[in-house]
N, C-alpha and C positions, 0 to 999 in steps of 0.2 A: 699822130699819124706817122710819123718818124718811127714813135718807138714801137708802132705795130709793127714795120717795116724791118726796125731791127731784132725780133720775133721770129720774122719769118725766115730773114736771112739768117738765125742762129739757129734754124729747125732743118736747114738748109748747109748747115756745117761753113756758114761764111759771117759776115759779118760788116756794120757800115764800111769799113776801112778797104773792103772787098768791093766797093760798088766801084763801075769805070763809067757808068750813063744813067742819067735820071728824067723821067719824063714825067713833068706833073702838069695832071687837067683839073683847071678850075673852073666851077661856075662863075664866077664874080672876079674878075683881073683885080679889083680895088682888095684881095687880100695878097696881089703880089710882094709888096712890101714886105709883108708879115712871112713868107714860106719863103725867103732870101734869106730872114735874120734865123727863120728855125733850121734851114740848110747848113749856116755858117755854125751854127749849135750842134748839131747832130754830126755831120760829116766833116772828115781832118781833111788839109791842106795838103797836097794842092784836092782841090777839090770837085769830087767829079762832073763831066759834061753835062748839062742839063739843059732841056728843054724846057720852057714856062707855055702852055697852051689853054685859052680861053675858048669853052664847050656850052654849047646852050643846054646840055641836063647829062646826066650820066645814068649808069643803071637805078638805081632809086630815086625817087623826086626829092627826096633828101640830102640825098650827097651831096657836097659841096669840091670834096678833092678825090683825085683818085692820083695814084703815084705808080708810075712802072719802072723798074731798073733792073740793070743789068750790073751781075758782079763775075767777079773770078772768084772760081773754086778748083784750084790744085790747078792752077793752069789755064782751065775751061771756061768758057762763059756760060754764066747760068741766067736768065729771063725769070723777073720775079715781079707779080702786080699785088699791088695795096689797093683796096678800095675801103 
């Protein structure tokens, strides 16, 4: 999920190092644990703001995560969702 996310922010001329806010919706809180340790894997220190929010379904009855974040690019803030 991370490395869709870093995909899109490289399609996007930025990059993880670039994110300033992270919003991620889980169906299941009991994988909070687990999207903390892949946070501290993917994203350098300090490390950006994040939100952890538990959702009863998302757009597919499948998904389980969906990830929003916010980066700079040249300056600007750029709005980028992973599902």
């Amino acid at each position: 999920m991370f490395h869709n996310l870093d995909k899109v922010l490289k399609a996007g001329e930025a990059s993880l190092d670039s994110v300033i806010k992270v919003t991620i919706y889980l169906t299941d809180m009991s994988y909070f644990p687990r999207i903390v340790d892949l946070r501290k894997q993917y994203f350098p220190v300090p490390y950006p703001a994040d939100t952890i929010v538990e959702v009863n379904a998302l757009a597919s009855p499948e998904m389980m995560i969906e990830i929003e974040a916010m980066a700079l690019v040249n300056g600007e803030k750029v709005d980028i969702k992973q599902d």
